[in-house]
N, C-alpha and C positions, 0 to 999 in steps of 0.2 A: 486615557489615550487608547484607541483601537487600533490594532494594527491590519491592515487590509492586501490582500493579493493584488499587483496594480500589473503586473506582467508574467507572462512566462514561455515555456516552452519545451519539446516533447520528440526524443528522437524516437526512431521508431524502435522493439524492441526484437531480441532474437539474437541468432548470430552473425554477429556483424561485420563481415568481411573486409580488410583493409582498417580498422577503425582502432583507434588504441585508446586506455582508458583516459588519457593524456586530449584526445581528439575529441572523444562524446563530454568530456567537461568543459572543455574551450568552448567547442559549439553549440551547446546549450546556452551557457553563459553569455555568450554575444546575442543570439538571438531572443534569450529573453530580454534583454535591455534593451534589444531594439524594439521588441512588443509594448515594451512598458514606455517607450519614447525619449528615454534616457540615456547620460553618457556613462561610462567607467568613472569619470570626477565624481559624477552627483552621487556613487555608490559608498558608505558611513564603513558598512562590516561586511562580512562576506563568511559566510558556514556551508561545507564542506560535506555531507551524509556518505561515507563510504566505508564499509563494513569492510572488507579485504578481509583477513583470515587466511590468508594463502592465495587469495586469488591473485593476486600483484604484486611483484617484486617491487614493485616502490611502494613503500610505505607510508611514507612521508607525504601526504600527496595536499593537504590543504594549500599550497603555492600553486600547484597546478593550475585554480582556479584564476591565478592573477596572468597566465601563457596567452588568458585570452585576449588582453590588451594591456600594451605596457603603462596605462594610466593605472591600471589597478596598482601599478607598485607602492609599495608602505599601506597600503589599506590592512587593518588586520583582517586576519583570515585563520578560520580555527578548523579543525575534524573533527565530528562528533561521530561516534558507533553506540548503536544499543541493537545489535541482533537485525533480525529482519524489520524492526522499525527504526533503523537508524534515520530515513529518510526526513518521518515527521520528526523525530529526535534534534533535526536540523532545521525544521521547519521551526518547533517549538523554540529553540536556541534564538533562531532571529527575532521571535514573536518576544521572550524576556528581551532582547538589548534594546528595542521598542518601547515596552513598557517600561521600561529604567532612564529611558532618554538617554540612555547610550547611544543612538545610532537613529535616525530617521528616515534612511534608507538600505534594505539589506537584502543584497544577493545571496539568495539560499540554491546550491547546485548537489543533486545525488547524483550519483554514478556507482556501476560494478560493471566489469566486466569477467564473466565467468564460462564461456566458451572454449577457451585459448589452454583451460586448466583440464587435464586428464580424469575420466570418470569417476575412478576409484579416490582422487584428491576431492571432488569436490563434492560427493559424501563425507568425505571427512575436514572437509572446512567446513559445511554446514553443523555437521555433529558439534562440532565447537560453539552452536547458541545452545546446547544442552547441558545438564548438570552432568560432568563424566562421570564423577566416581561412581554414579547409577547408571547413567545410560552409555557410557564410552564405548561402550562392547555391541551398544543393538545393530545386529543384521539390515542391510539395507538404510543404513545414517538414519538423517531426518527422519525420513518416509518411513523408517520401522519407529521412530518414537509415537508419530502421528499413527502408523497403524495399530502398535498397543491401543491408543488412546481409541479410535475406531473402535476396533473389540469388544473393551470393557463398554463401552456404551451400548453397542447390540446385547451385552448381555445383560447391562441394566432395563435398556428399553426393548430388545427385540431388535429382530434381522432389519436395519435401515437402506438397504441395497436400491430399491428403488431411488427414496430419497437422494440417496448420492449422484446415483444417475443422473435424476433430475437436474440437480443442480449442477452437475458438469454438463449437460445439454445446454439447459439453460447461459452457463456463462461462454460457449462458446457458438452459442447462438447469438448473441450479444456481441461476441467479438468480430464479428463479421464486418462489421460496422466500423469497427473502430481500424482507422488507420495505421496507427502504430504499433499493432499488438503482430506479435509472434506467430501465431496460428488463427488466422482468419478462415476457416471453416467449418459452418454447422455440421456435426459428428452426429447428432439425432441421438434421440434418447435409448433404441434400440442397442447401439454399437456403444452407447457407455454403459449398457446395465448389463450389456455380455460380455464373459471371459473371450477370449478368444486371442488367436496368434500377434495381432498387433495391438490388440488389447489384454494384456497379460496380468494377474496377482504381482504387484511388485512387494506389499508388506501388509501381512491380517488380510482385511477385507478390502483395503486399498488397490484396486487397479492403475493401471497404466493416465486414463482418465481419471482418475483422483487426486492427480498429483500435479502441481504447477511446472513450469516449464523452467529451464535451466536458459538463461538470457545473457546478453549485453544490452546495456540500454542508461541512460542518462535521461534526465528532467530536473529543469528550473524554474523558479519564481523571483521576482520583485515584490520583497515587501517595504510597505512606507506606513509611517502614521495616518492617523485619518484625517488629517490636517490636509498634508499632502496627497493624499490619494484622492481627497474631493478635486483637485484641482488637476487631477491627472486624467488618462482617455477610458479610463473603465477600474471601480474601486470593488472587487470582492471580500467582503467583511468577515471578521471571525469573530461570532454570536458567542463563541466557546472554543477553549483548545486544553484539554486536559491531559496528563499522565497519571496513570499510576503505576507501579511498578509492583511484583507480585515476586514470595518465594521462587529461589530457581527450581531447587530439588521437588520433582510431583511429589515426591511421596509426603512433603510435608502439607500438601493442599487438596481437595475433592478436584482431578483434574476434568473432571465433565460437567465442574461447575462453571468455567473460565472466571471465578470469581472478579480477576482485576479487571476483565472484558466490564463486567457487570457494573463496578466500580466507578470504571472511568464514563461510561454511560451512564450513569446517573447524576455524575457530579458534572458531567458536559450538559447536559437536555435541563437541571437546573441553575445553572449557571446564565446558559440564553433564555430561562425563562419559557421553554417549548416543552410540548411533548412528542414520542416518536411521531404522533400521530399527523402532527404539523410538517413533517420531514418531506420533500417531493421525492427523495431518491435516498439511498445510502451505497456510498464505496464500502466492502469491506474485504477485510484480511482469508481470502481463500488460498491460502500455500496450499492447504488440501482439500476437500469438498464435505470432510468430517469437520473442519475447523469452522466453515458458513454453515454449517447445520446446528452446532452449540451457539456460533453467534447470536442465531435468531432465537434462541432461547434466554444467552445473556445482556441482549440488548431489550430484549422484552416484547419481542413480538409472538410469542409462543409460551406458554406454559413448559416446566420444567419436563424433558424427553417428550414432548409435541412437537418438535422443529418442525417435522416432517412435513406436516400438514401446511408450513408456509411455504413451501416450492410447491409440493405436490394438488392444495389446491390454489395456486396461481397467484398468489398474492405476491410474491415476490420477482414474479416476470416483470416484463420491461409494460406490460399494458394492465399490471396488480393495483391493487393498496398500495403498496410501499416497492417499488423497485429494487431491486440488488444488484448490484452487480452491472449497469448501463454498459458499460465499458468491456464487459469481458471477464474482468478480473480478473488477480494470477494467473488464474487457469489460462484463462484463452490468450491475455497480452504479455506474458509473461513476469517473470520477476526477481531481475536486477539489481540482488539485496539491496543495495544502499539509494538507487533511484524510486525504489516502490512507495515509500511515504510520502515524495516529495509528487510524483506521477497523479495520487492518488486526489493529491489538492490541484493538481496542473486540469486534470479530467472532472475535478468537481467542479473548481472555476470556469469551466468551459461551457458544463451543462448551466450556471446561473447566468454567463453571460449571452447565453443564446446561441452559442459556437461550435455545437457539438457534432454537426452535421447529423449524419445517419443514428448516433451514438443519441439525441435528443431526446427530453423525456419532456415532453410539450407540457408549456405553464412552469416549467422547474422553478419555485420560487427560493427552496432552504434545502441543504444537502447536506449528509454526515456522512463522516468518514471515522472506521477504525482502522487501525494499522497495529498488530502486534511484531513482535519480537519474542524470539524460542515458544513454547508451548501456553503461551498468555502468561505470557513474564513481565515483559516491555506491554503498556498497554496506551494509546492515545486515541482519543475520539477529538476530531474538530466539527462544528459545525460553523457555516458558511452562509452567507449574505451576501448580494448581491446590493451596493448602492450608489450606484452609480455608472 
């Protein structure tokens, strides 16, 4: 049994005024099932992707998902968290009660909302996907872990400042496009490869543009067997959907090797039977623009400290080899911790079904996605089919 994407749906991301995190899960939730052309009855399970950590006083939130229609009541309904890939975390969850014949149809909803939470909190609810007894203490949360992580790579490979640039040009040149993202406008390579007063050092060699955007934002899917989803109005297939899950603490792992990145992409691309090279597009995990520059070396489109050369000569633009990034990505549409995994497959399914508007990567036949959580700890790659 296959389990396939048959609905979904995509608020847009940022902050989101008047919205509570109560409001972007209901609302996602109806509308993907009206995409998918289904009622609250026909729905089996229902999984829940919401990282919190401080961001939301309610805790408790996997009922939420049933606020959106009182059919859902008695459906079970679970929370899953693993860091900033909690999203696919939930996605994978539906994809096992699928394959167990637990469930033949399952409403998977992310949501965060992290606007409403004060600055200095919400560095330190992030710092919480890190190992503290190491990292509790870095300067600047997340963004000083990932800027360590920057450093030692310029000082294994050399100053990558262009590189980085590029790649925040590039994803928010991409996000322009996309309706739902957070910051829709091209910044030009120029204004991300310079310091400057609205482009500031916030941690090492990370700028202001090296860093993703702090969001509100929610995304859904319908998943159903393949059974059901051939008989449904559009079935996207999952070729491969793997985890691996990786030491917390860097210091016990090479971290500029993203080892589990490596991992889960090799046992995903043999699993479907593909290699990158068959891929029309790939989502992946830019929290920071150091993070898609190791990717492209652990997913294997670069030789180990060559990333560079995959942005810089154009392979990875939206008109390359291999695309990155269509969407935007973190950077540009921001990122919603517990929505971002489930967004990831909403935006991949969209480019196989021909939906993507401005955001299209003409012919898109196969699409990967990675989504990590803390410093490539949480690690998941899916790749995606279109059949139907």
């Amino acid at each position: 049994m296959t389990a396939c994407i048959v609905g979904w749906a995509h608020s847009r991301f940022g902050k989101l005024e008047g919205e509570t995190l109560e409001s972007l899960i209901t609302g996602v939730a109806r509308q993907a099932l009206e995409h998918a052309g289904i009622g609250p009855q026909d729905v089996d399970e229902i999984v829940l992707g919401h990282f919190n950590a401080g961001f939301s006083a309610q805790d408790f939130t996997a009922s939420l998902v049933l606020q959106a229609d009182d059919r859902l009541r008695f459906k079970p309904a679970t929370r899953v968290e693993n860091a900033c890939a909690t999203g696919s975390a939930a996605v994978r969850q539906g994809i096992r009660a699928i394959d167990a014949r637990a469930a033949r149809i399952v409403l998977v909803v992310g949501a965060e909302q992290m606007t409403t939470t004060p600055g200095p909190e919400v560095g330190r609810n992030l710092l919480r996907a890190s190992y503290l007894p190491e990292d509790g203490d870095t300067p600047a949360g997340f963004a000083g872990v990932f800027g360590k992580i920057a450093q030692a790579y310029f000082q294994r490979y050399g100053d990558q400042s262009d590189a980085l640039a590029a790649i925040a040009a590039k994803n928010h040149r991409n996000g322009v496009e996309n309706p739902y993202a957070q910051m829709r406008k091209d910044l030009g390579y120029d204004f991300c490869r310079q310091e400057s007063e609205k482009n500031p050092f916030v941690a090492g060699p990370l700028k202001r543009t090296d860093c993703s955007l702090v969001s509100d934002g929610a995304a859904a899917l319908v998943l159903a067997d393949s059974d059901t989803a051939l008989r449904m109005r559009r079935a996207v297939a999952f070729r491969a959907n793997e985890h691996v899950q990786d030491f917390l603490p860097m210091s016990k792992r090479d971290i500029l090797q993203f080892e589990g990145c490596e991992a889960a992409w090799g046992r995903a691309l043999a699993k479907a039977g593909v290699t990158l090279d068959d891929l029309s597009f790939v989502e992946t995990h830019d929290c920071f623009t150091i993070a898609e520059l190791i990717e492209y070396e652990a997913m294997g489109l670069a030789r180990r400290g060559e990333g560079a050369a995959a942005v810089l000569d154009g392979v990875t633009q939206k008109g390359g080899r291999l695309p990155v990034n269509p969407s935007g990505g973190l950077k540009a549409k921001g990122h919603p911790i517990g929505a971002t995994g489930v967004s990831m497959h909403v935006l991949t399914s969209m480019q196989l079904a021909g939906e993507a508007g401005g955001m299209q990567i003409e012919g898109a036949k196969l699409g990967g996605i990675f989504n990590m959580g803390g410093a490539a700890v949480a690690n998941y790659v899916s790749i995606l089919d279109r059949i139907r």
